[in-house]
C-alpha positions in Angstrom: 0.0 0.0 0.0 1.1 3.2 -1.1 0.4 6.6 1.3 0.9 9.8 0.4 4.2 11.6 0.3 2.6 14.3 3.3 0.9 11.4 5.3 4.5 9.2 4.4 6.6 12.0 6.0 4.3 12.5 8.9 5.0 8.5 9.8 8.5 8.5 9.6 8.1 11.9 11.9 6.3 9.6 14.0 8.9 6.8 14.1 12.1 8.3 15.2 10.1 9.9 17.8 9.3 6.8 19.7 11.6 4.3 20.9 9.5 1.7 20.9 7.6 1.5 18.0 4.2 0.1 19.1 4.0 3.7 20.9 3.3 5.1 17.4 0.1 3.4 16.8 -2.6 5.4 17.7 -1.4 8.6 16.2 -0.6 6.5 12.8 -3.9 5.5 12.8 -4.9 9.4 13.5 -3.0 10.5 10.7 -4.3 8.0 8.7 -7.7 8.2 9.4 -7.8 12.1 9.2 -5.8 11.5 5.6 -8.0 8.5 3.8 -11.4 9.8 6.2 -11.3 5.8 7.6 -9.1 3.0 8.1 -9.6 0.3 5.6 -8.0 -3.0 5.8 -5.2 -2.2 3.9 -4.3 0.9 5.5 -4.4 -1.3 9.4 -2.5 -4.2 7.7 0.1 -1.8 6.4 0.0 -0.1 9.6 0.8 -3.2 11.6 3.4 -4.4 9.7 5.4 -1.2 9.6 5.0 -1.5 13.6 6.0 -5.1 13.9 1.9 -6.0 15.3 -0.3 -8.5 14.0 -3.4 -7.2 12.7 -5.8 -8.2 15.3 -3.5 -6.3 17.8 -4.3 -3.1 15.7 -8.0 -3.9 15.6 -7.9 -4.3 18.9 -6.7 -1.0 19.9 -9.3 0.2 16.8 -12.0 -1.2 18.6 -11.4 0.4 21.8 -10.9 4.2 20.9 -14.6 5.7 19.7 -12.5 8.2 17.3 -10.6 5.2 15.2 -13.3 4.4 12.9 -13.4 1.3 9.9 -15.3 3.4 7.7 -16.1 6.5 6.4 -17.8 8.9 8.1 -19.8 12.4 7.4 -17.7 15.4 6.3 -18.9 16.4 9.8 -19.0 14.2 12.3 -20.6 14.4 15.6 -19.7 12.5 18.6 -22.3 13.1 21.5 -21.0 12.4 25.0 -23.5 10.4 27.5 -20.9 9.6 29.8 -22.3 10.6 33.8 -21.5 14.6 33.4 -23.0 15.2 30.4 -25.6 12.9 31.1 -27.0 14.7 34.4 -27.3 17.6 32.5 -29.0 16.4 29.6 -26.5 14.7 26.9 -29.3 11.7 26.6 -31.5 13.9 25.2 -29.1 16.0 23.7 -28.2 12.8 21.5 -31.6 11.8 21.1 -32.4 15.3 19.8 -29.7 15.1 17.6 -30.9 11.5 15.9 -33.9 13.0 15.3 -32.9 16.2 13.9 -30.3 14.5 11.5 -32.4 11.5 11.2 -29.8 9.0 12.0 -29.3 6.0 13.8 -26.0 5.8 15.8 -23.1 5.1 13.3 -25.0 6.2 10.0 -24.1 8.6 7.5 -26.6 11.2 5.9 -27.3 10.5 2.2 -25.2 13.7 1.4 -21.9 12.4 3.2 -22.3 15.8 5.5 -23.5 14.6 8.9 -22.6 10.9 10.9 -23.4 10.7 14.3 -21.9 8.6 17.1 -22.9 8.6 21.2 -19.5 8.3 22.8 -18.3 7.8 26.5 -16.4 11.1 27.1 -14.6 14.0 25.5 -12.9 15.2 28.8 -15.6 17.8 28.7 -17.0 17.4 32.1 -17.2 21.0 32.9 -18.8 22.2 30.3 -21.2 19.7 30.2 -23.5 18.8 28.0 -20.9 18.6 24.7 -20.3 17.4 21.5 -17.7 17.5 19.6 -17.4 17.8 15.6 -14.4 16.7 13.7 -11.8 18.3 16.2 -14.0 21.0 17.6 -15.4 20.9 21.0 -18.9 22.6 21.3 -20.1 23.1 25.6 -23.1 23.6 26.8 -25.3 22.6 24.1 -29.4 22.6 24.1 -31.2 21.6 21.9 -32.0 24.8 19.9 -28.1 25.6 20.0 -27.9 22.1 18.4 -29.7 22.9 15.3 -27.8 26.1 15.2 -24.6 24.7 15.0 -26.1 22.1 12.1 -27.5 25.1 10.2 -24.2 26.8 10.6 -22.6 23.5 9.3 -24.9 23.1 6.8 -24.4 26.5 5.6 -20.4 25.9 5.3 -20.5 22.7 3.6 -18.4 23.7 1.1 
C-alpha cells in the first residue's frame, strides 16, 4: 500500500520519535484516518506491519478508541458524550435530539456524506457539560435549539 508523500513523512516523523515502536500506533492510525477519512483494511495491515503487530492487535486497539473508525464517516462528524457529566445535565436527550434532527441512527451517514453521528463515553468535557464535539472541535453547553444552530451553521459551510 502506497500513502501519500505528506501522510508518508508525517510517519517517519512519528517513528524516530518513539523508541519503541508500538507507541506510534494510535497517532498513525490518526494520521491516517484524518488522511483516507477511515481505516480500511489495507491501511491497518500496512499499519501493523510497519510496527512489527499483528493485525488483530491493531484492531484491537481500533475497537477500543470511539475516534478510530473502519469506515467512512460524514464530512462532519458528531460524537455526542452520554458519559455521567453530560448525562446529568442532559446529553441523553441532547443525542436523542440530535438523531432526530439528522435522522440517524448511531453510526449512520446522511445521504449527502455531510453529517454521521456517534454517542460516545467522554470528550474530557466534564465542565462544560452537555458537549459534542465535531471533527476536532469541542462545542459546551449545548441545548437543543443551539444544536440545530450549529447544524444550520454546518450546513451553511459545507463547502
Amino acid at each position: 500500500m502506497q500513502f501519500t508523500p505528506q501522510l508518508e513523512d508525517k510517519l517517519k516523523k512519528l517513528m524516530r520519535n518513539y523508541p519503541i515502536k508500538r507507541s506510534a500506533l494510535i497517532p498513525m492510525l490518526l494520521f491516517a484516518q484524518d488522511e483516507q477519512g477511515f481505516l480500511s483494511q489495507e491501511t491497518i495491515a500496512e499499519i501493523a506491519g510497519r510496527l512489527e503487530l499483528t493485525v488483530p492487535q491493531v484492531e484491537e486497539t481500533i475497537s477500543y478508541y470511539s475516534m478510530l473508525r473502519k469506515k467512512p464517516a460524514g464530512k462532519y462528524h458528531l460524537q455526542v458524550c452520554t458519559n455521567i457529566s453530560c448525562l446529568l445535565r442532559g446529553g441523553e436527550e441532547l443525542f436523542e435530539h440530535a438523531r432526530k434532527k439528522l435522522r440517524l441512527a448511531p453510526g449512520e451517514t446522511t445521504p449527502d456524506n455531510l453529517f454521521s453521528l456517534e454517542e460516545v463515553e467522554c470528550i474530557g468535557a466534564c465542565a462544560w457539560a452537555p458537549a459534542i464535539q465535531v471533527n476536532y472541535q469541542f462545542h459546551h453547553e449545548l441545548t437543543p435549539e443551539r444544536f440545530d444552530q450549529l447544524i444550520r451553521e454546518l450546513e451553511r459551510s459545507r463547502t
